[in-house]
C-alpha positions as CSV (number, residue, x, y, z in Angstrom):
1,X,-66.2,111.2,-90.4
2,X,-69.7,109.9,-91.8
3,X,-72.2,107.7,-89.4
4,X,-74.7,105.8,-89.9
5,X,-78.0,106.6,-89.5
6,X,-81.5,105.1,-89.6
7,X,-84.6,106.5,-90.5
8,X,-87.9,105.6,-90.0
9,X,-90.9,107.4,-91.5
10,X,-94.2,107.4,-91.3
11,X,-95.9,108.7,-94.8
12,X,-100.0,108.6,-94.9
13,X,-99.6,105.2,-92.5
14,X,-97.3,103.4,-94.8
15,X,-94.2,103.1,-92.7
16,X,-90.5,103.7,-94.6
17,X,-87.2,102.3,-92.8
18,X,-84.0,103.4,-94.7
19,X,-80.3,103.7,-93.8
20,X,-77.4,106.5,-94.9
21,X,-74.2,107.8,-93.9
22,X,-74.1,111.4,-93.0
23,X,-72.2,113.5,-91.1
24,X,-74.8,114.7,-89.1
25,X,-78.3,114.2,-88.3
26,X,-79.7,117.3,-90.3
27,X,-77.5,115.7,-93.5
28,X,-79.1,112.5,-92.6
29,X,-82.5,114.1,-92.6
30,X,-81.6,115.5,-96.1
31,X,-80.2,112.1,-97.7
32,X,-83.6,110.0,-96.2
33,X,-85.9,113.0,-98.0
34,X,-83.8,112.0,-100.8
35,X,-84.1,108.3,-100.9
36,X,-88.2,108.9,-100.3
37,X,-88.3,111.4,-103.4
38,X,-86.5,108.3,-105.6
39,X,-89.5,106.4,-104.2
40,X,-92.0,107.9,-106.3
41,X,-94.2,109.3,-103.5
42,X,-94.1,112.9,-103.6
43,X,-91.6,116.0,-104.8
44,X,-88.7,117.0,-102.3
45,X,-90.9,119.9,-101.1
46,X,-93.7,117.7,-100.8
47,X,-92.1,115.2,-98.5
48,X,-90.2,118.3,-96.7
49,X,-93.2,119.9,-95.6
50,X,-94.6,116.6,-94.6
51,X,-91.7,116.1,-92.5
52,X,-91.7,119.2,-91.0
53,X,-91.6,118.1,-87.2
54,X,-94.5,119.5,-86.0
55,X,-95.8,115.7,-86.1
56,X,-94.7,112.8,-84.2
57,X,-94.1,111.1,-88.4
58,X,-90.3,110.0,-88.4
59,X,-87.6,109.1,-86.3
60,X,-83.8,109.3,-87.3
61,X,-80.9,107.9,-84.9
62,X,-77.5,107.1,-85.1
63,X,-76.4,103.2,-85.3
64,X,-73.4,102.1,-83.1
65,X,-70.6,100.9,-84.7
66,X,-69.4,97.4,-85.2
């Protein structure tokens, strides 16, 4: 079963919220990478390594159902 999930990341101090369905966090993680890429502000390895958790940058959680 896919959730919802809601991502917010911080990317040089310009602040990203974006939603997906996943099946897990980690997929989740992968899908927002995704959806940043498409936003024209770096390559998928780029915005990976940005991402890479050793910085307080993003938060991802999964949204109660209705």
């Amino acid at each position: 079963m896919k959730y919802l999930y809601k991502g917010i990341f911080n990317w040089a101090g310009e602040s990203y919220t974006m939603y997906t369905h996943a099946f897990s966090k980690e997929k989740a993680f992968l899908n927002f990478i995704n959806q940043l890429c498409k936003k024209k502000i770096g390559s998928k390895r780029t915005i990976s390594q940005y991402f890479d958790g050793l910085k307080d940058n993003y938060y991802i959680q999964r949204e109660k159902e209705k």
